[in-house]
C-alpha positions in Angstrom: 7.7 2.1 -15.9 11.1 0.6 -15.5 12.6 4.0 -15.3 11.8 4.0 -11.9 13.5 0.8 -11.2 17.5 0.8 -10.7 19.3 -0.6 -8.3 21.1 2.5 -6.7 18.2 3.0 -5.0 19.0 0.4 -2.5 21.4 1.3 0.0 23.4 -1.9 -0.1 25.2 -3.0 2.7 28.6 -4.3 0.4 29.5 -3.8 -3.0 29.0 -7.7 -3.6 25.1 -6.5 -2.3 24.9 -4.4 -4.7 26.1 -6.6 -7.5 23.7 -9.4 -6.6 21.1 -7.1 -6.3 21.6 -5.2 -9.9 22.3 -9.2 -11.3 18.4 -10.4 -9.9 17.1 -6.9 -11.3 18.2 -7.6 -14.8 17.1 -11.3 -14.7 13.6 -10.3 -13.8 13.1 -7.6 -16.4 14.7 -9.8 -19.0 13.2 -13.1 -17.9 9.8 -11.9 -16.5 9.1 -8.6 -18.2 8.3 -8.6 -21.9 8.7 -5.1 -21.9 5.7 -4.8 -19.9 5.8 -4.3 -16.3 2.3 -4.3 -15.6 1.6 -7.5 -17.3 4.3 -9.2 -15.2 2.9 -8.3 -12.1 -0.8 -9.1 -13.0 0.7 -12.9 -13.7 2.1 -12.8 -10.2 -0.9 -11.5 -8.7 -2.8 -14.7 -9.7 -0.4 -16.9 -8.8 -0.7 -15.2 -5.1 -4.2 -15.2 -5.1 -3.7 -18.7 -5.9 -3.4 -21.0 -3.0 -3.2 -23.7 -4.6 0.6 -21.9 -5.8 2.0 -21.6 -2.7 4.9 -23.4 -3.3 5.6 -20.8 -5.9 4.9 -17.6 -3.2 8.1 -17.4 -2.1 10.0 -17.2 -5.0 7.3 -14.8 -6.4 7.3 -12.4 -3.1 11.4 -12.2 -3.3 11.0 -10.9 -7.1 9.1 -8.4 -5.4 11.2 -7.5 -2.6 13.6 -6.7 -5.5 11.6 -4.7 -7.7 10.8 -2.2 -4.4 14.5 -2.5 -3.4 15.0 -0.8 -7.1 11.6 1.6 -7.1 11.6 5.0 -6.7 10.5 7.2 -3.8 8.1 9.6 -5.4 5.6 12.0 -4.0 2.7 11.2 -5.6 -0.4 13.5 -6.0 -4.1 12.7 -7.0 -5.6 9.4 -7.4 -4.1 5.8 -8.1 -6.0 2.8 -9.6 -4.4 -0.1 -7.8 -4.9 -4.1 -7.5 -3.7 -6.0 -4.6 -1.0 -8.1 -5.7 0.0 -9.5 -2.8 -0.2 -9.7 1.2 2.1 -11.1 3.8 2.4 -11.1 7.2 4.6 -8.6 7.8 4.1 -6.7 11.3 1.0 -7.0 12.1 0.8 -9.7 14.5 4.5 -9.3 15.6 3.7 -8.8 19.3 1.2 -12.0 19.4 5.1 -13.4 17.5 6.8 -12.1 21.0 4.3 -13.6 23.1 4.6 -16.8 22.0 8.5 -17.4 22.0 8.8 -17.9 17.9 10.8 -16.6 15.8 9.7 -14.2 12.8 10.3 -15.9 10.3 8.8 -19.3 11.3 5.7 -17.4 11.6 6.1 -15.6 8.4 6.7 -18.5 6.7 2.8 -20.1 7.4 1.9 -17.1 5.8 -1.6 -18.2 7.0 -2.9 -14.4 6.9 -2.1 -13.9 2.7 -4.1 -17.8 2.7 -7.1 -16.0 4.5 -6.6 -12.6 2.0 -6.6 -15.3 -0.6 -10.0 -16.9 0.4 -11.9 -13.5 0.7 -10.5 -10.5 -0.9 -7.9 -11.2 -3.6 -10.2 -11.3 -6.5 -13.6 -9.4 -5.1 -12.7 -6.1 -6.5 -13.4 -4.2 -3.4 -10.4 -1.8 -3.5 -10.0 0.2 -6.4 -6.8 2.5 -5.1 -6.1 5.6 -3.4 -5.7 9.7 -3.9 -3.5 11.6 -2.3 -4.2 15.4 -1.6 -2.7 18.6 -0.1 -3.7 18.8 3.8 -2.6 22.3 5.9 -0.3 22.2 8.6 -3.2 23.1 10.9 -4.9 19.6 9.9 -2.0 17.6 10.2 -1.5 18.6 13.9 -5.0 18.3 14.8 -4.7 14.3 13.3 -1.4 13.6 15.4 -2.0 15.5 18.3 0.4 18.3 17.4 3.5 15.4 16.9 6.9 17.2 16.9 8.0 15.0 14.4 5.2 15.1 12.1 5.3 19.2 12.5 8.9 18.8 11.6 8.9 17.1 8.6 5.4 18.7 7.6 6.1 20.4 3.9 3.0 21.6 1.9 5.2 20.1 -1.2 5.8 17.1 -0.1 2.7 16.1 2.5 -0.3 15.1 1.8 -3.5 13.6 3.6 -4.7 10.5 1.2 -7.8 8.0 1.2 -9.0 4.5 -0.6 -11.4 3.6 -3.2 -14.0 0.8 -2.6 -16.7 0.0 -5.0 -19.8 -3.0 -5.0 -18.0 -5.7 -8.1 -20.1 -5.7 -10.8 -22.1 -9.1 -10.7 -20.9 -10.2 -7.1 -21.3 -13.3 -5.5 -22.6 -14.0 -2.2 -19.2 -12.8 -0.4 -18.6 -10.1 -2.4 -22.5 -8.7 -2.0 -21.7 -8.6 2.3 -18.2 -6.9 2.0 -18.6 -3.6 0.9 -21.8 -3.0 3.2 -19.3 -4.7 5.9 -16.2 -2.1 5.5 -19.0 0.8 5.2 -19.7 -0.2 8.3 -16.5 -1.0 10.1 -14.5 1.3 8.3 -16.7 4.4 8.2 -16.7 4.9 4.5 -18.0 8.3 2.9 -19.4 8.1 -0.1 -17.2 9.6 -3.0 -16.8 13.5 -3.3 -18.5 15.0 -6.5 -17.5 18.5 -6.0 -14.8 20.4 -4.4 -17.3 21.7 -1.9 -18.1 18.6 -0.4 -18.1 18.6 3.4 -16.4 16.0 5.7 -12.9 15.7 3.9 -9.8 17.1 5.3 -7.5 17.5 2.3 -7.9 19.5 0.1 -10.6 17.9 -3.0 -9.1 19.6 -5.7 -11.3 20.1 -9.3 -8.5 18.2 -11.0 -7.8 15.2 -8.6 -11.7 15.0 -8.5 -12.0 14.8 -12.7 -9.3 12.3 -13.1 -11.1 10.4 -10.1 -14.3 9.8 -13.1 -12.4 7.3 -14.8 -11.9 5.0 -11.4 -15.5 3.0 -10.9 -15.7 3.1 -7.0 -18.5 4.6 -4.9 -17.3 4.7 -1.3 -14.0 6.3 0.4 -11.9 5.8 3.6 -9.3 3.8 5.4 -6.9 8.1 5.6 -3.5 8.1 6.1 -0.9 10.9 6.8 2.3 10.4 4.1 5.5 12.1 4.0 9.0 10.8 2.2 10.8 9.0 4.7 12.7 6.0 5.3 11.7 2.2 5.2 11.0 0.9 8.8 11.5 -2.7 7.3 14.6 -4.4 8.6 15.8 -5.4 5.3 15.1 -2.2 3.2 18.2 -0.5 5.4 16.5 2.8 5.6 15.6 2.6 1.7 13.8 6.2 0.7 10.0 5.6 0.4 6.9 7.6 0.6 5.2 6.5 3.7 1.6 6.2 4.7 0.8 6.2 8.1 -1.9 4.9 9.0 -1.9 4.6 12.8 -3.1 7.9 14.6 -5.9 8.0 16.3 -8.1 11.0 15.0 -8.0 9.5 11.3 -9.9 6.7 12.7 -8.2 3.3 12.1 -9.9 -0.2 12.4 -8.0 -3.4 12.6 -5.5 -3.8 10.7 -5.3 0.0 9.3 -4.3 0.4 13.1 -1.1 -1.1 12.6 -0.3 -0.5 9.2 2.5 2.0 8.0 2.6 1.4 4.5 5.8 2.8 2.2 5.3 3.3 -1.8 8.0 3.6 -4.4 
């Protein structure tokens, strides 16, 4: 996995920039690593799920900021297992931010809305990952209202129309029993596709996205997004190359905080 990860991917602002960021690069994949990426970030996804580590998030979340500084933009087709490592308050409540006077980071640094993840959905289980699939030109401008930038950067290579896994956690709790039920609801989940012919999708639910889907336990689908490659619309990325997932037009249905949410993958 730590192909993917060099930093010339970051377009640094200096060559000292560049050194630093190369110098913090090599001490987390000697330091943290043991040759196993995945490890590495499973311990740093308890630690954030953790809040009784939060002296230890910040330091945690900048090892992160690095490793996406180094990732690679891919475009990424068919399904993903994932596990949420970690959530911050990022831009989601940056107009309540302007309204009251503060600055960014003074509310970013509470980081009261990765303490509320922490108390609810960290550990349930609920999300099991996403698939990406092949949506037509035609689709694409019916879900962004014919966007000139959208239809200009539309490539049936490169775009693709994706969707989430949820699932019920084996053995759940009290919480965990109400969620799924709860995003059903909010978030009108689907229940997964079992055949290419299923009705009520708009990608395109190929036979082999849908047979590597088996091996991912999850039951329900939803929370779409449009993604193209683009560039980072975070401040300090400066423009890195990402794939982006937007979540935010109207006709793929967004609930709070989906509604907001431009995600970027490398």
């Amino acid at each position: 996995m730590t192909v993917f990860l060099d930093s010339d991917n970051f377009p640094a602002g200096s060559t000292a920039e560049a050194r630093i960021l190369a110098n913090t690069l090599s001490d987390i994949l000697k330091n943290d690593c043991d040759g196993n990426l995945f490890t590495t970030l499973a311990r740093y996804q308890r630690m954030l799920a953790d809040n009784g580590q939060r002296k230890q998030w910040p330091e945690i979340n900048k090892k992160l900021e690095t490793l996406f500084k180094c990732g690679t933009s891919e475009v990424i087709n068919g399904p993903m297992i994932g596990i949420p490592v970690s959530i911050r308050d990022s831009d989601y409540f940056s107009d309540s931010t302007q309204l009251a006077g503060s600055e960014r980071s003074v509310i970013a640094g509470i980081e009261w809305m990765a303490t509320a993840w922490n108390a609810s959905f960290a550990d349930t289980g609920l999300w099991m990952g996403k698939t990406f699939e092949p949506v037509s030109r035609e689709t694409v401008a019916e879900k962004t209202g014919n966007d000139a930038v959208m239809m200009a950067v539309y490539d049936k290579q490169n775009t693709r129309i994706g969707r989430n896994f949820f699932r019920q956690p084996p053995s759940p709790d009290l919480f965990q029993a109400i969620g799924l039920p709860a995003l059903s609801k909010l978030w009108s989940l689907k229940d997964r596709p079992m055949s290419p012919e299923t009705e009520g999708f708009d990608g395109d639910l190929l036979v082999q996205n849908l047979k590597k889907e088996k091996a991912i336990p999850y039951s329900k689908t939803g929370g779409y997004f449009l993604c193209n490659p683009g560039n980072s619309v975070v401040p300090e990325m400066n423009g890195k190359a990402v794939y982006q997932l937007n979540y935010r037009w109207p006709a793929l249905g967004p609930a709070f905080p989906m509604t907001r949410l431009v995600d970027e993958l490398v």
